[in-house]
N, C-alpha and C positions, 0 to 999 in steps of 0.2 A: 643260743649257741651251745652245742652238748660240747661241754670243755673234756672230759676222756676223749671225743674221738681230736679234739686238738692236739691234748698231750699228745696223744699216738701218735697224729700227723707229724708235728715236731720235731719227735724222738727219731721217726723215721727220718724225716730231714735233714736230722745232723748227724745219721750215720749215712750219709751221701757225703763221701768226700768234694766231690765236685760243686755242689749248691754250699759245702760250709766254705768254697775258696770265694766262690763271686760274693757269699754274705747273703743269699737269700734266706727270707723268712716269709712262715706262713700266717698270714693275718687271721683267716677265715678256712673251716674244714667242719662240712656240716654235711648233712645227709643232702648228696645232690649238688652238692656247691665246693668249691673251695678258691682262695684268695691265697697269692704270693706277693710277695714284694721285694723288691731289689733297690738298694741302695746304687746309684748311680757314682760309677768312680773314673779317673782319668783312664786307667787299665781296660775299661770296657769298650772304648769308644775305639771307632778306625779312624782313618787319615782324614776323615773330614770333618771331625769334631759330634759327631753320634754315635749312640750306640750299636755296637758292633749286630747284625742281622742275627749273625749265631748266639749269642746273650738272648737275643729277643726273641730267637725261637728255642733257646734252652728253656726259658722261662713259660713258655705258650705249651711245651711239652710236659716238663715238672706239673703247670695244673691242671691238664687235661689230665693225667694219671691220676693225681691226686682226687680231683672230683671224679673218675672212675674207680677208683679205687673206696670213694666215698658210699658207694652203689653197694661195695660187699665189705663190709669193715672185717678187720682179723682173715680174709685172705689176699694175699697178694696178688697184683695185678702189673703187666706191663704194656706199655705203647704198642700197638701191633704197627699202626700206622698214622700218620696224621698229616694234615696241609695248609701251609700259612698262607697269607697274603699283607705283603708291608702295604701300608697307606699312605704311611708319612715318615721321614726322619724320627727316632726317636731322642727327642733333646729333652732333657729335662734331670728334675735331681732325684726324683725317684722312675722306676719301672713296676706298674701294680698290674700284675695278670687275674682274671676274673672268669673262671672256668665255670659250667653247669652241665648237666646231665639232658642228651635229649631222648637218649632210648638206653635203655638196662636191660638184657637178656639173658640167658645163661653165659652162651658163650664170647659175646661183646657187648663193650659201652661203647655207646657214642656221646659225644661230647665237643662240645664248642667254647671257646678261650675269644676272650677282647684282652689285648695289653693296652695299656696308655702308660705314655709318659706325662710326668707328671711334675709341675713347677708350684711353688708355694698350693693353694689348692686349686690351682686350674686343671684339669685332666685334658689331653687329647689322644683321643685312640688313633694309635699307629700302627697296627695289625690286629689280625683275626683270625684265628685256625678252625678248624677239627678235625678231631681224631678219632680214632679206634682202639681202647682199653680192651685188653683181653686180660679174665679171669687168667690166675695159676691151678686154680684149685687146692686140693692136698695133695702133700708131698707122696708121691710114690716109694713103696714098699724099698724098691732101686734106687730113689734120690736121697734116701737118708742115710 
């Protein structure tokens, strides 16, 4: 595991206000790959005692960027687009999303995410996305 592009991933993580409210952390951020994890709380869940879909597709999103963003390190990249599928409830005490790169080009990554919930160590995958990373590039003359 190249531990610089962790820090980075990290650092960037926890200047996301939103990933530092739900507590996510990035397990794994590697050329190609990256791993999130979310601590499971009463807050996340809806009226039927699971995790809320939007949690489980915030987190399906943060890794597809993140392992897109894995494809070009030190430039920034965002979702252009991307599409879940729930499986299952997710119950459980953690949410571990597990992102990979299927295509890198200039101007898009594609990319596919499994989340499982997760009880003591059993896993069951409860969705499945992918998306479309698009590079930023450099910042333009006008954006700075």
């Amino acid at each position: 595991m190249n531990s610089d592009l962790l820090k980075l991933g990290r650092r960037i993580l926890a200047e996301q206000p939103f990933s530092v409210l739900l507590g996510a952390e990035l397990t794994a951020f590697e050329p190609g790959r990256a791993e999130l994890r979310l601590p499971v709380r009463q807050e996340l869940k809806q009226q039927h005692g699971f995790v809320h879909g939007g949690v489980v597709s915030y987190l399906a999103d943060n890794a597809l960027t993140y392992a897109g963003g894995s494809a070009n390190p030190g430039q920034g990249v965002v979702t252009s687009e991307f599409k879940i599928n729930y499986l299952r409830p997710a119950i459980g005490d953690v949410l571990i999303a597990r992102a990979s790169v299927l295509y890198a080009g200039k101007t898009q990554i594609v990319c596919r995410c499994d989340i499982f919930a997760v009880t003591g160590t059993e896993e069951k995958l409860c969705a499945t996305a992918q998306g479309t990373i698009a590079p930023l590039g450099a910042p333009s003359k006008s954006d700075a």
